[in-house]
C-alpha positions in Angstrom: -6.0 65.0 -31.8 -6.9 63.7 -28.3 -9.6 61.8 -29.3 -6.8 60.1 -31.6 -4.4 60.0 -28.6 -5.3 60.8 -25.4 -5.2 63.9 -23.1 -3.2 61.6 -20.6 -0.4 61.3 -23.2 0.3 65.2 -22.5 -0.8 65.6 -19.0 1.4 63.2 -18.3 4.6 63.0 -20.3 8.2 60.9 -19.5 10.5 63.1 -17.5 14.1 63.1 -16.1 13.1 64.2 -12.4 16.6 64.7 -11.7 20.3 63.6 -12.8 19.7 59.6 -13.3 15.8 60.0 -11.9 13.4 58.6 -15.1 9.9 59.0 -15.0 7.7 56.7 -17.3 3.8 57.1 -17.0 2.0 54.2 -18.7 4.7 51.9 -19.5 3.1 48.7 -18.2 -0.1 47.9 -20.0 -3.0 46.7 -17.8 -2.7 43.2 -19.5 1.3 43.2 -17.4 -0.5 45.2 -14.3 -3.1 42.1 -13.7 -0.6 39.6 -14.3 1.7 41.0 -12.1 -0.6 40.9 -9.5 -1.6 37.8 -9.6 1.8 37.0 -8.7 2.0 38.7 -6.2 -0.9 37.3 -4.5 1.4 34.0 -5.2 3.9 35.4 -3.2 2.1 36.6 -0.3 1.2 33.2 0.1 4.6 31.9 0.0 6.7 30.9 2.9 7.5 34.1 4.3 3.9 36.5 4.3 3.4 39.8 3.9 4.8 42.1 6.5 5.2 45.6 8.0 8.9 45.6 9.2 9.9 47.3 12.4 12.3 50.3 12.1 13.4 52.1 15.2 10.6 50.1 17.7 7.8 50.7 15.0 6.2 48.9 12.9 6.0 50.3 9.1 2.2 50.5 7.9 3.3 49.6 4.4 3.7 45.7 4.0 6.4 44.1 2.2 7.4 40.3 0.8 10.7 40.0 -0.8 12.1 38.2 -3.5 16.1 36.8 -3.8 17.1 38.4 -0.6 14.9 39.2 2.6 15.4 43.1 3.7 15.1 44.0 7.0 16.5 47.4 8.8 19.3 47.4 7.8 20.3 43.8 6.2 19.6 41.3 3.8 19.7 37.6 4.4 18.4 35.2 2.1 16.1 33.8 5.5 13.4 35.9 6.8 14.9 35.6 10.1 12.3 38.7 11.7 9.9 36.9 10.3 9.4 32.9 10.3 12.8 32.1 9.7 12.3 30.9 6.0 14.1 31.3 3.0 12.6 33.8 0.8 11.5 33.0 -2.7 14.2 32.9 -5.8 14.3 35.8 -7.7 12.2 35.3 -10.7 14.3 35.1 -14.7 11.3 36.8 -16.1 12.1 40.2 -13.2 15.8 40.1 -14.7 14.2 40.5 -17.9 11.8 42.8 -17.0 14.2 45.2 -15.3 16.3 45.3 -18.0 13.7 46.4 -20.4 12.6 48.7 -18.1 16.5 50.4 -17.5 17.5 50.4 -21.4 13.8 52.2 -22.0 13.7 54.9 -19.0 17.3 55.9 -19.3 18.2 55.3 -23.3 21.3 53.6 -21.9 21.2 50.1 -24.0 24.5 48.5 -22.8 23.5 49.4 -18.9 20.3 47.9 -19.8 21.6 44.5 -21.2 24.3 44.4 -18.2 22.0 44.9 -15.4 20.7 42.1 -13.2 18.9 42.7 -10.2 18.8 39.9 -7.6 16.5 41.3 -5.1 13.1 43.3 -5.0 11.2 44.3 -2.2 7.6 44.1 -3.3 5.8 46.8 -1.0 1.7 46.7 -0.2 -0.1 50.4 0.6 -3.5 50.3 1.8 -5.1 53.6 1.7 -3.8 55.1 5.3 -0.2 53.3 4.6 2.8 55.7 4.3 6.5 55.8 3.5 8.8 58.5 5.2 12.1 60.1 3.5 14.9 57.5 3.3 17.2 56.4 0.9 17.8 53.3 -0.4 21.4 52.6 1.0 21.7 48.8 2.5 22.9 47.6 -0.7 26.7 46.6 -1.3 26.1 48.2 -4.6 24.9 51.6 -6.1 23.2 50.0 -9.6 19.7 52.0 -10.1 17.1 51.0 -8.8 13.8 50.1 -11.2 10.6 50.9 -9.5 6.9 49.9 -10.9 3.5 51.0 -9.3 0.4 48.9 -10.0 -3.2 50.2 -8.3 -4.3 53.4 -6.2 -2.0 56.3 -7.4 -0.2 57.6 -4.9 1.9 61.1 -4.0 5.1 60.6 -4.7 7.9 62.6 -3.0 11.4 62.8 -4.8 14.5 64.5 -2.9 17.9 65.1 -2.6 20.4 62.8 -1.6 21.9 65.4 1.2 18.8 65.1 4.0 15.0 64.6 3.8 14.0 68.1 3.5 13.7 70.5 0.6 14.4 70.6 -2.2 12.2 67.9 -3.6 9.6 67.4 -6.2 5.8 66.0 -5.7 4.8 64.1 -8.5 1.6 61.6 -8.9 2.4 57.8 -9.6 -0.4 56.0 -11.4 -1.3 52.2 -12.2 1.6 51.0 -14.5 4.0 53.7 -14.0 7.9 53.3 -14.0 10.6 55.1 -12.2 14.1 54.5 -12.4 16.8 56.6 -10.3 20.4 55.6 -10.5 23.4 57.4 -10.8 23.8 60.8 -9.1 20.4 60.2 -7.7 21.1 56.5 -6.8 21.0 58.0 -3.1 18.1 60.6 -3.1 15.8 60.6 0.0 12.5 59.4 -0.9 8.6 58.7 0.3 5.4 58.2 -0.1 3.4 60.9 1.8 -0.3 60.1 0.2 -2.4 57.1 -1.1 -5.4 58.2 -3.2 -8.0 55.6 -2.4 -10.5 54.3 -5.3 -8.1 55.7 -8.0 -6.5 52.1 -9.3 -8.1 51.6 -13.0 -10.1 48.4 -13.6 -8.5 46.2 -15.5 -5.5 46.7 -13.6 -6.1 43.5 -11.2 -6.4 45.2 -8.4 -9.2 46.3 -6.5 -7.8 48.9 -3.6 -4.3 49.7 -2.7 -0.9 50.3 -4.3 1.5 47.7 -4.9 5.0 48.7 -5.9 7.7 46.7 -6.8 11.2 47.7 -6.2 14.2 45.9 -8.2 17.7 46.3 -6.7 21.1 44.9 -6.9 22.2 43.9 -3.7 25.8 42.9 -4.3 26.5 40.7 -1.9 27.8 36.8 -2.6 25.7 34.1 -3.7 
């Protein structure tokens, strides 16, 4: 049977972390992964670059380009005002579509899937020392999930409560093409990256080091 199917299929099966928290390993196919990335070497050449933003005096080691709205701690404009003072790209139909998809598949919620539209994503660069402390994703106007995709190195993936950044949480591994949604009651779980695992992203996968993840989020705010 796993040569029919593949030991991966039951190492790693789908999962609800927690309340609203989806885990889907796999669901991009490497085919999507490469194309993906070669848009985002499109938008790191854009008119605002890749960046690590400041928070608190320092500067993050993961590096970010955003799409629809610019984030910076702790603000969206639709100009990258910390950084060039451009106006970020539009956010791309073919995202909406994709983050739809991905909703109505992780969560088995149809309608939420065909009435969610992301309008911002915040597509985030790990090289292999880059980390991500606990935080939550809370400078949105609205509390609609969030969809998350991983592309590259797999990385550790840390998964907490929404009351601080401590325990309890859950370790789990994100691999090339994996998808993790978390709305709901965990709309507002603490969350990081800890560890990158260098030399692990598959070939095929159109990328040759690093982690690129790509977070879709509504922002609600006007216009």
């Amino acid at each position: 049977m796993s040569m029919l199917f593949g030991d991966e299929l039951f190492e790693r099966p789908r999962r609800e972390l927690a309340p609203g928290a989806y885990w889907v390993p796999g669901w991009l196919t490497l085919e999507q992964q490469a194309w993906i990335v070669a848009r985002f070497r499109e938008w790191a050449d854009g008119p605002v670059p890749l960046r690590g933003a400041v928070v608190n005096g320092h500067e993050m080691s993961v590096k970010t380009v955003c799409l629809g709205w610019h984030w910076r701690p702790y603000q969206y404009t639709r100009e990258a005002v910390d950084v060039n003072g451009s106006r970020v790209l539009d956010f791309p139909d073919w995202m909406v579509r994709l983050g739809r998809r991905a909703l109505a598949e992780a969560t088995g919620d149809l309608p939420a899937g065909e009435t969610y539209t992301p309008d911002t994503a915040l597509v985030n660069y790990y090289d292999q020392q880059a980390r991500m402390g606990m935080h939550q994703d809370r400078d949105e106007a609205a509390l609609d999930p969030v969809v998350s995709l991983s592309i590259g190195d797999t990385c550790r993936f840390r998964f907490g409560n929404t009351e601080n950044r401590g325990r309890p949480y859950e370790d789990i591994d994100l691999a090339s093409g994996d998808l993790f949604v978390f709305g709901g009651p965990s709309r507002l779980a603490h969350h990081g990256i800890p560890k990158v695992y260098p030399g692990t992203a598959p070939d095929g996968c159109g990328l040759g080091r690093g982690r690129i993840n790509i977070t879709m989020r509504v922002t609600g705010l006007p216009g």
